[in-house]
N, C-alpha and C positions, 0 to 999 in steps of 0.2 A: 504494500500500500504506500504513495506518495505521500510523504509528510512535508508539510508544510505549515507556515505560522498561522496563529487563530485568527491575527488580522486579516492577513490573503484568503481564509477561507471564506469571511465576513464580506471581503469587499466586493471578493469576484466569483466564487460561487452560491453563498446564501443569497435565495433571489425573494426580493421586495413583492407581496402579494399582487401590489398596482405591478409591476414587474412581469409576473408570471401573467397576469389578465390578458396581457399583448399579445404573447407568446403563442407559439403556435408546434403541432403536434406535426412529426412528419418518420412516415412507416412504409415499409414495403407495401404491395399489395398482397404478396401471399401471406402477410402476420395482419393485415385487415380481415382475409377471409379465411383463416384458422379460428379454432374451436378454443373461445376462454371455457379452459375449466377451472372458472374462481366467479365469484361472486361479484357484488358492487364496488362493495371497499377494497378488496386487494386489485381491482378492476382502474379504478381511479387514482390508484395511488403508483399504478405501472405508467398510467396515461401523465399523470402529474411529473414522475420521473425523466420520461421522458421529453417532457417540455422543454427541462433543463439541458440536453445535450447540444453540445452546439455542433453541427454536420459536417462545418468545415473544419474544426477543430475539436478532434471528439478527444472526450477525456482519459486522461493517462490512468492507465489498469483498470477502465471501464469503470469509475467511480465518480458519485457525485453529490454534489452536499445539500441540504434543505433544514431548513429551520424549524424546530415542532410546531412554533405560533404560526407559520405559514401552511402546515399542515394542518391543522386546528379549523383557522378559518376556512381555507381550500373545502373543508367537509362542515363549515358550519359548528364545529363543536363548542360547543364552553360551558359543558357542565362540571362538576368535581370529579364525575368519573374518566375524563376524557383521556387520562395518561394511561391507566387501565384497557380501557377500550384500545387505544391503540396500538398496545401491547399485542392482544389479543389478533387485531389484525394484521399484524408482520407474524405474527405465528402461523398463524391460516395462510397466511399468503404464501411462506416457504414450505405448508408442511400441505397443502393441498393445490396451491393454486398454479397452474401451468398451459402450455399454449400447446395445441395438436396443431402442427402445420404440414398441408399438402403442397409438395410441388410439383409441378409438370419435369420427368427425365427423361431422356431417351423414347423408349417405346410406352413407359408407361407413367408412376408415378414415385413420388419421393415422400416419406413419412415419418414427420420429428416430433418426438416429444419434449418441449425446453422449460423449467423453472425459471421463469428471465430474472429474477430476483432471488440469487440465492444466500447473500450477507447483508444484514443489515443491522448498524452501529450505534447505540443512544447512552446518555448518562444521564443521571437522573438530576446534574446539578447545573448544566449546561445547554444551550435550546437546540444543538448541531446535532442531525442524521447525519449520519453515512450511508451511502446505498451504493452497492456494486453491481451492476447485472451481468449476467453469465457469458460469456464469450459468443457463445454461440449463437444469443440475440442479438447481438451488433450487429453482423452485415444487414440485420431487416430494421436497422436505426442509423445509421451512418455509413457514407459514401453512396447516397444512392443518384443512380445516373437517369435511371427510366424504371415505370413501373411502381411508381410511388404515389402515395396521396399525403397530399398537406390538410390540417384545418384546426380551427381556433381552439384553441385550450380553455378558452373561457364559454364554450357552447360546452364540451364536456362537462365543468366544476358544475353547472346546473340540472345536471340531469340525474335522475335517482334512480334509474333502474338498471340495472344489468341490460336487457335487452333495447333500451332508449339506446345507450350507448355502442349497442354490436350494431344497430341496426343505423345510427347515424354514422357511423364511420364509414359503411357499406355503402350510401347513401352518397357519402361525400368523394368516395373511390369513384363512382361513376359520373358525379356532377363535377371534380375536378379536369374528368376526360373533356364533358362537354364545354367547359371555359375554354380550357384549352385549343381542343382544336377551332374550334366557333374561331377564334383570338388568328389563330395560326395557319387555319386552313388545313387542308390534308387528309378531311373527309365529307362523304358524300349527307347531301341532307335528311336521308333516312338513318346514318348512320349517327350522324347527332340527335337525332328523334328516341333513336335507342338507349342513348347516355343520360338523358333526361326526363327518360321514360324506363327505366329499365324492369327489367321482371326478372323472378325466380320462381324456379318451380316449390310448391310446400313441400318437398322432399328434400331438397336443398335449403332453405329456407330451416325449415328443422334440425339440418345438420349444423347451420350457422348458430344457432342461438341456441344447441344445444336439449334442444327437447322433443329427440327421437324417442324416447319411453317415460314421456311427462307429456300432460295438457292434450290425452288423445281427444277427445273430444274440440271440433272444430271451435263450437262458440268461444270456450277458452282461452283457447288455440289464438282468435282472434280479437279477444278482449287484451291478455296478456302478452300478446307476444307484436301486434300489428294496431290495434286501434289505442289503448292508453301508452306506449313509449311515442306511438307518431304527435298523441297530443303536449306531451314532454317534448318533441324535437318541434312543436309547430310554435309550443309559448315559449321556448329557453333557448332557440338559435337562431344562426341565418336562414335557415330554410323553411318554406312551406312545403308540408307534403300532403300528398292524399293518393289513394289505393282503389284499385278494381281488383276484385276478384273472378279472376277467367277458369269457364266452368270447361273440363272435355267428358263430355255427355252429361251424365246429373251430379259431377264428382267435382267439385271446386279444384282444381289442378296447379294453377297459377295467381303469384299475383304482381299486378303490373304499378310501379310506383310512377307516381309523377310530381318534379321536384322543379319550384321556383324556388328563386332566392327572394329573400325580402330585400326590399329597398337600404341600403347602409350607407349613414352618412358620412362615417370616415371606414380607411381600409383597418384589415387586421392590427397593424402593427398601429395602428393611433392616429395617420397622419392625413388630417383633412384633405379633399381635393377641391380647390378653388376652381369651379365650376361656372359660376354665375358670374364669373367676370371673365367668358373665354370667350369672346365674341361669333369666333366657328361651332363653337359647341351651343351658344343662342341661335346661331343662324340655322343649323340641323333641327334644333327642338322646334323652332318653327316649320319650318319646309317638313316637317314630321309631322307634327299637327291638321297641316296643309292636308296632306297628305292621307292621312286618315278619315280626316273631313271628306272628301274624294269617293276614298274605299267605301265610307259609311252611306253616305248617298247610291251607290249602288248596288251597296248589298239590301237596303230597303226596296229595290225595284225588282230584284230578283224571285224568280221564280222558285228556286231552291232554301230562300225564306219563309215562302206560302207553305211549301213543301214541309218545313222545320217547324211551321206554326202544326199543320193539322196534325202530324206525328205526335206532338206532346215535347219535341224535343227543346221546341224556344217558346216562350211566354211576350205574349205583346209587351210585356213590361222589361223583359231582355233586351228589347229593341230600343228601348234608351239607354242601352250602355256600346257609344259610342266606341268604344274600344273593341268590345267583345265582337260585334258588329263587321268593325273593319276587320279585324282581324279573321272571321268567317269567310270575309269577301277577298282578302290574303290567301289564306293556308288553306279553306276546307272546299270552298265554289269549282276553284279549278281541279280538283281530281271528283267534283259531281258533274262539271261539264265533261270530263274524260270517259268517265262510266255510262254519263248518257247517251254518249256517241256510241258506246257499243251496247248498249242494253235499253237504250231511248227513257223519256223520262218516268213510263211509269215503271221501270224497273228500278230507277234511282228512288223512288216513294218506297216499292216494295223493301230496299235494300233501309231507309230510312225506319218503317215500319218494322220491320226484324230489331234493328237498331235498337228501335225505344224498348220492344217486348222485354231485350235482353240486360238491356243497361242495367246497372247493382250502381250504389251511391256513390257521385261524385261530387264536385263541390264546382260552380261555377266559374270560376277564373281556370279552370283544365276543360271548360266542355270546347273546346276548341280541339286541343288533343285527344280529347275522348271521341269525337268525331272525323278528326285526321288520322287518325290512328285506326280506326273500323273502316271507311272507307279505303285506304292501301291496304290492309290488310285482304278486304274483299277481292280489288286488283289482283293482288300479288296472286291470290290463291287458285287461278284459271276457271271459277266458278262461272264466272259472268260469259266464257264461253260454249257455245252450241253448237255440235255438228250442222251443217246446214242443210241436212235432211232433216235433222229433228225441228228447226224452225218452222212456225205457222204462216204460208204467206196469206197475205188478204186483199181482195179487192172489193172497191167499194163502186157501189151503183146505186145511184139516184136514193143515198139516202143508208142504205144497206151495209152490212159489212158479211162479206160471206168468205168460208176458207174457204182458198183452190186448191188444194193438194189432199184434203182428203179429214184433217185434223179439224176434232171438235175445238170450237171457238172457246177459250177460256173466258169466265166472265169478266174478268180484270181488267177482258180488254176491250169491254163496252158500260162494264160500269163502274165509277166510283169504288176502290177500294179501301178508302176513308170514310170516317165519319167525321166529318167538322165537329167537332164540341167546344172551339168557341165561343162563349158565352157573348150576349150582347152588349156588358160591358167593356168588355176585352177587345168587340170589335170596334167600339166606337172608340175608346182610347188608341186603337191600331189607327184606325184615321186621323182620329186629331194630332196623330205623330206625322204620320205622311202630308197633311197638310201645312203642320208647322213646318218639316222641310220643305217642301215644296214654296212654301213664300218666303223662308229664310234664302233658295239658291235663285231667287227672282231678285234678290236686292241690289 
């Protein structure tokens, strides 16, 4: 062990609570998607540890120092018992708590099991830890070149579950891809769709968090493991999330995440961005607004709106949120104009109509995605084509629609395969919006 004076430990490695708040976590991705087997406390205190390593400069014989009152507060303690307690959990931590990591070798796979914490150092008359971690956990904490994920250490200190925390970091492995390349370029626009949409299968999903023979029972399953840690990551970090569950046949199979970030007014590290006096950065947020204004005027004229109203999928009261709007007439219009063309419009209604039957909760600011994401998917799947023997052709006379080839006429294709249940209030506020645009773009 490095010895060195009590001052230099004080100055330069015991770190300041406001200190550590900045500070930022940064991990392989094969130690993101390995299996903690520990709990919360021994959980946040590996997460805390490593906050302190510095990547470019990693610490001599893997060791590094923390203050007990910066531990204390980090977990919120200040009761009489708390020296106790945390006695307790450096015990647990060495004597149960450890990472299963898989890695991709050769033809198949690679399987570690590491204690990343196996020394750690207190005196009862002094406030310095000592923590060493194992050798072996180093290369997935320092020197990493690719294949990493960075994020705030202070989105972790506030979360309280075991499974908040497996599942935000998972979370941030795949939303750091999408900054990224989005930033850099180098992948395709479905490929980013996937990074900020990502899915796991619940078999997977169970491996990650550990409860292959706990929580059988789905409700559980999805109280404890997906709906109270997402509401932990949705009140205590940067991110919003929200979840589908995607069924294959009556068997819920997967589930598909979908991650904004919330608006932040400085970065990680502290440091404001003077924004509002960048004159190219006012001129975009203009010509962006422009912009939208634009999108938003024609996504009210469309017919794939009407189409959204009688499915159930959009509410006349959707239609004042100019954002959601344009962005329908962005991302989700032009792959209904692609579908129409090969399956004509009232296949894009039928394809809408399935749509709604199936939809499970989502939250409003993703129905953009939740509808971009079912309509490619439908694309992709070659459903929408037909031998063109099996096509109906039709000819019409003086009124008439009759098949020529021999094929009873499906009713779909002379009547109404909706029911409008627009109410009469709903339609007259639908009007009084179309006309207020309507003499707003007369001005």
């Amino acid at each position: 062990m490095s010895s060195i004076t009590e001052n230099q430990e004080q100055k330069k490695q015991v770190k300041s609570m406001d200190e550590l708040k900045k500070r930022k976590v940064v991990e392989h991705n094969d130690l993101i998607t390995s299996i903690a087997k520990m709990d919360k406390t021994p959980l946040k205190i590996f997460e805390l540890a490593v906050s302190c390593i510095d990547t470019d400069n990693p610490p001599k014989d893997n060791i590094i120092y923390l203050s007990k009152t910066e531990l204390f507060a980090f977990f919120e303690v200040s009761d009489n018992d708390k020296h106790s307690r945390f006695k307790q959990a450096i015990e647990k931590m060495q004597k149960q708590a450890f990472f299963e990591i898989k890695e991709e070798k050769d033809k198949g796979y690679k399987f570690k099991s590491i204690v990343p914490i196996p020394f750690v150092e207190w005196t009862d008359y002094n406030d310095k830890v000592t923590i060493q971690f194992q050798p072996q956990i180093m290369p997935y904490l320092i020197d990493l070149k690719k294949n990493f994920t960075q994020y705030a250490l202070s989105d972790v200190m506030e979360l309280n579950s075991k499974y908040s925390i497996i599942l935000y970091k998972w979370l941030s492995m795949y939303y750091n891809q999408y900054e990224h390349y989005k930033a850099k370029g180098g992948r395709r626009e479905e490929q980013l769709e996937q990074y900020s949409n990502p899915s796991i299968s619940i078999k997977e999903l169970r491996l990650l968090t550990d409860t292959v023979n706990s929580r059988k029972q789905f409700t559980r399953f999805n109280n404890d493991i997906l709906k109270r840690p997402l509401e932990e990551i949705n009140a205590h970090t940067h991110f919003f999330v929200t979840y589908d569950k995607i069924k294959k046949g009556r068997t819920i199979d997967n589930i598909q995440f979908h991650i904004t970030k919330k608006g932040q007014p400085q970065e990680l590290n502290g440091e404001y961005k003077i924004r509002e006096q960048d004159s190219a950065y006012l001129q975009g947020k203009a010509d962006k607004e422009v912009n939208q204004q634009a999108l938003f005027a024609e996504a009210m004229q469309s017919l794939y709106t009407t189409s959204l109203l009688e499915s159930s999928l959009l509410s006349p009261f959707d239609m004042q949120d100019i954002t959601l709007m344009a962005n329908l007439q962005l991302e989700v219009y032009p792959l209904y104009k692609q579908l129409e063309e090969i399956v004509g419009l009232q296949g894009v209604k039928k394809h809408l109509e399935y749509v709604s039957n199936k939809k499970l909760d989502y939250s409003k600011p993703n129905l953009v995605k939740y509808l971009k994401t079912a309509v490619m998917r439908y694309l992709e799947s070659g459903d929408t084509k037909q031998p063109e023997e099996d096509k109906t052709r039709y000819l019409k006379t003086k009124g008439n629609v009759k098949a020529v080839n021999g094929n009873k006429i499906p009713d779909h294709r002379y009547k109404s395969a909706y029911v409008n249940e627009t109410t009469p209030e709903e339609q007259k506020e639908l009007e009084r919006i179309k006309k207020q645009l309507s003499d707003s773009m007369k001005k």
